[in-house]
Steps between C-alpha positions, in 0.01 A plus 500: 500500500674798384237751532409529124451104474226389296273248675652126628191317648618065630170465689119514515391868582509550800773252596513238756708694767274803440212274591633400793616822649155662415320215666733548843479928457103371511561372870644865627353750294127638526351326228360797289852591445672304251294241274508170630466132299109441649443851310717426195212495278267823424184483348708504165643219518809602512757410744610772805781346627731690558935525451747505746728738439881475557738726331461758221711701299457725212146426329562144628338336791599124618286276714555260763461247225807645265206638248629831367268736361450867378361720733227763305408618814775642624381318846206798553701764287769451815819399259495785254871501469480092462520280728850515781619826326914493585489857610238435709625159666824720533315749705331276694809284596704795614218652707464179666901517610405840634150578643145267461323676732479877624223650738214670209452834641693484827849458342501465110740377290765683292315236167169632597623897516665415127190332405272713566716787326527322169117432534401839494733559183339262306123583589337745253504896606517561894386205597794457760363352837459132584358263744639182486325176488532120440189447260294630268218510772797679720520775243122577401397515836770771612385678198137466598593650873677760360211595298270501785735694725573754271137560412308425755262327327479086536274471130749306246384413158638184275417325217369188369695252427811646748773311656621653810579196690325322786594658880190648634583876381609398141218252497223761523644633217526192274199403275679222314316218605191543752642147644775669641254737649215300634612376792612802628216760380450626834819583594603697217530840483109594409626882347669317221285550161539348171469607156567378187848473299513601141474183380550581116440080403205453715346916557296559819193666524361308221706678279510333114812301376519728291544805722799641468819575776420931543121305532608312750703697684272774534213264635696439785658816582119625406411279810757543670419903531131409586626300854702756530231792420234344693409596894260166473804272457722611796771647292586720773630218696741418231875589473650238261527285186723197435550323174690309314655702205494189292291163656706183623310248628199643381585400180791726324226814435623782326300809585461752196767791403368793727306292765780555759517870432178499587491370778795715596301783431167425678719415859648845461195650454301311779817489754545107480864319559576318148647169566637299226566134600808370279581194708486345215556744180818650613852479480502453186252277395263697248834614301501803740605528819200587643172445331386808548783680325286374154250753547721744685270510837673503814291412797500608837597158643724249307468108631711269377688159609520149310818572248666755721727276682594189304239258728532661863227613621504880503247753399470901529221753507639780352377870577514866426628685741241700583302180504719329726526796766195441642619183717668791685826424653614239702488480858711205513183227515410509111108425429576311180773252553606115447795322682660447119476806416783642247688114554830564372565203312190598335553852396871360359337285317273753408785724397659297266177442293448881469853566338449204276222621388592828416868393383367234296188697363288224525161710493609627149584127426195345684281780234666354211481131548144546631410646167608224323330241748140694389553441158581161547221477726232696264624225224408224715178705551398531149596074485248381763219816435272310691692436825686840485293781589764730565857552583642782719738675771801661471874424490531126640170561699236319266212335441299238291144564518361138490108487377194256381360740318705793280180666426360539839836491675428268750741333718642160447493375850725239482711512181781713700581228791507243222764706308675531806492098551623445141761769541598352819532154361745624242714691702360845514358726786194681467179652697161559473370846577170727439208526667395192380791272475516552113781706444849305438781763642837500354725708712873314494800636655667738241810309432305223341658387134341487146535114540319469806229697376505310177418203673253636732295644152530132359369351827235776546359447127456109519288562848264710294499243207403258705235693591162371316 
């Protein structure tokens, strides 16, 4: 496995020893973690067991078993810079020599000082202030107090379809799947409202396939401005809006040219803290740095995590200043704190992947290779015209639109997990997302190689000519 190795599968998918370790995880972990062998089987058909994984390097990824495979997923958009980056090992092995642990906001590290510097020179305009986190969830929910201390107001709005991860304040703000949410209904924030995302495949509001993305957009915003407008809906009660500048797990959404200036526009005007959640979309991965910088809208609150430290767990809400100020200072007992915070070995880690990335220009390259990974993918589209409703995203953050029906658009619902099983079985990594499990995302670390992506198309297109 040398990181750009094409696929080298010597057993049944999964593999003996993968069973085996997945059947003893089953004895210690809460069993509506990881997929177990009495649930291997969905109402598909098709099998849920799940890999072990053991090593990984590159686009590569080796199991317990010795199967090798190529990693489109980047393992949750984490390994942008590929799998065991050398810088970043190299950062992470002299750290350890020096410091693992420091004391968060009691006595920092010199790595979290740096980090936090080169942060705030990377991050659009003055956005220049951080709070450090370890998740996604870390991240969105600092942003969401922030919001609410700054304002005063405890109203947030989302959207449909959101991913904002699953702790109790980013919860209330996710929409992805009401499963997630049920459960917990009432315990979730009840001034959280949601409203739809421009959708430009599938239009809300009843809006014709045929409408058109300044149609779209101004539906929303249109409704949008109503809530806002209102006395009858509460909107004095709210004080901010998160969204996703371009949808993960929702399904790799796209939101029209102009929608985000919008948006920017109609928080200015009605005093709400813009939040743009790039936990996912950042660093690099929409051939940008930052998502946003596509349509030139900087929010008031940057989130962002997953690709930012080569696989430790590290995240960052990032603030104006004047945004930021009104924590006040500290009195020496902060009110928004973790034991982890600022870990050193993390930010060093972190460190290394930021100079890559701007050494290296990988957003540039990420922009260019993901334009050629559309066309390839519209190709396949106009192939299978039946199964392909539409192909999207950005950079190496896209999506195959999976459907029963081209003319009414409607879902496939289980075409995507079967892909995913065929891929699988061939040596290739790849998820479901959307809404409604239809959407096949391709988001692979950027250092994968023509050849592995060869072989991933050849795999991919057999799946769908199998399909009747």
């Amino acid at each position: 496995m040398q990181g750009s190795s094409l696929p080298i599968i010597k057993t049944a998918i999964p593999g003996p020893r993968s069973v085996e370790l997945v059947d003893e995880l089953s004895r210690t972990e809460c069993p509506a973690i990881t997929a177990r062998r009495a649930r291997r089987t969905l109402e598909s058909g098709v099998p849920q067991d799940p890999i072990v994984w053991h090593k990984a390097k590159g686009a590569n990824v080796e199991d317990v078993d010795g199967n090798v495979y190529v990693d489109l997923t980047a393992a949750f958009a984490v390994a942008g810079l590929g799998h065991g980056h050398p810088r970043v090992l190299a950062a992470a092995h002299a750290q350890l020599d020096q410091l693992v642990h420091a004391m968060g906001d009691v006595y920092p590290s010199d790595q979290k000082i740096a980090f936090c510097k080169r942060l705030a020179e990377l991050t659009p305009a003055d956005l220049q202030q951080s709070i450090l986190g370890l998740s996604g969830s870390d991240a969105v929910e600092a942003a969401l107090k922030t919001a609410a201390i700054h304002t005063g107001r405890p109203g947030i709005i989302a959207f449909w379809g959101g991913y904002h991860g699953l702790s109790y304040g980013a919860l209330a703000a996710t929409s992805y799947r009401n499963s997630f949410r049920k459960p917990f209904i009432a315990q979730l924030n009840p001034h959280v409202r949601h409203i739809p995302y421009p959708d430009l495949y599938r239009p809300p509001f009843g809006l014709a396939h045929s409408a058109t993305p300044t149609e779209i957009s101004n539906a929303c915003l249109a409704h949008l401005r109503a809530m806002l407008s209102s006395p009858a809906t509460g909107s004095e009660e709210i004080g901010a809006l998160i969204i996703e500048p371009i949808q993960g797990r929702g399904g790799e959404v796209v939101p029209p040219s102009g929608f985000l200036a919008g948006l920017r526009a109609l928080c200015d005007e009605f005093g709400l803290v813009l939040i743009f959640d790039e936990i996912f979309s950042g660093f690099g991965r929409t051939g940008a740095m930052f998502a946003c910088d596509h349509e030139c809208v900087v929010p008031d609150i940057l989130c962002v995590g997953k690709g930012m430290a080569g696989g430790f767990p590290l995240s960052a809400a990032i603030g104006k200043p004047q945004i930021m100020a009104s924590w006040g200072l500290s009195s020496g007992e902060s009110i928004h704190t973790s034991t982890f915070l600022g870990n050193p070995l993390g930010c060093a880690m972190a460190l290394a992947v930021l100079d890559v990335l701007v050494e290296e220009n990988w957003p540039r390259r990420v922009a260019i290779l993901g334009d050629v990974l559309l066309a390839r993918l519209q190709k396949l589209q106009s192939r299978f015209p039946d199964l392909i409703g539409e192909v999207r995203g950005r950079g190496l953050m896209l999506g195959i639109d999976l459907v029963i029906d081209p003319a009414t658009r409607a879902p496939h619902p289980n075409l995507a997990i079967e892909l995913m099983d065929h891929c699988r079985s061939r040596g290739y990594l790849v998820l479901p997302s959307g809404i409604h499990g239809n959407v096949l995302a391709i988001s692979p670390p950027f250092v994968i190689t023509d050849a592995q992506l060869d072989g991933f198309f050849t795999v991919l297109e057999e799946g769908l000519a199998r399909h009747p």
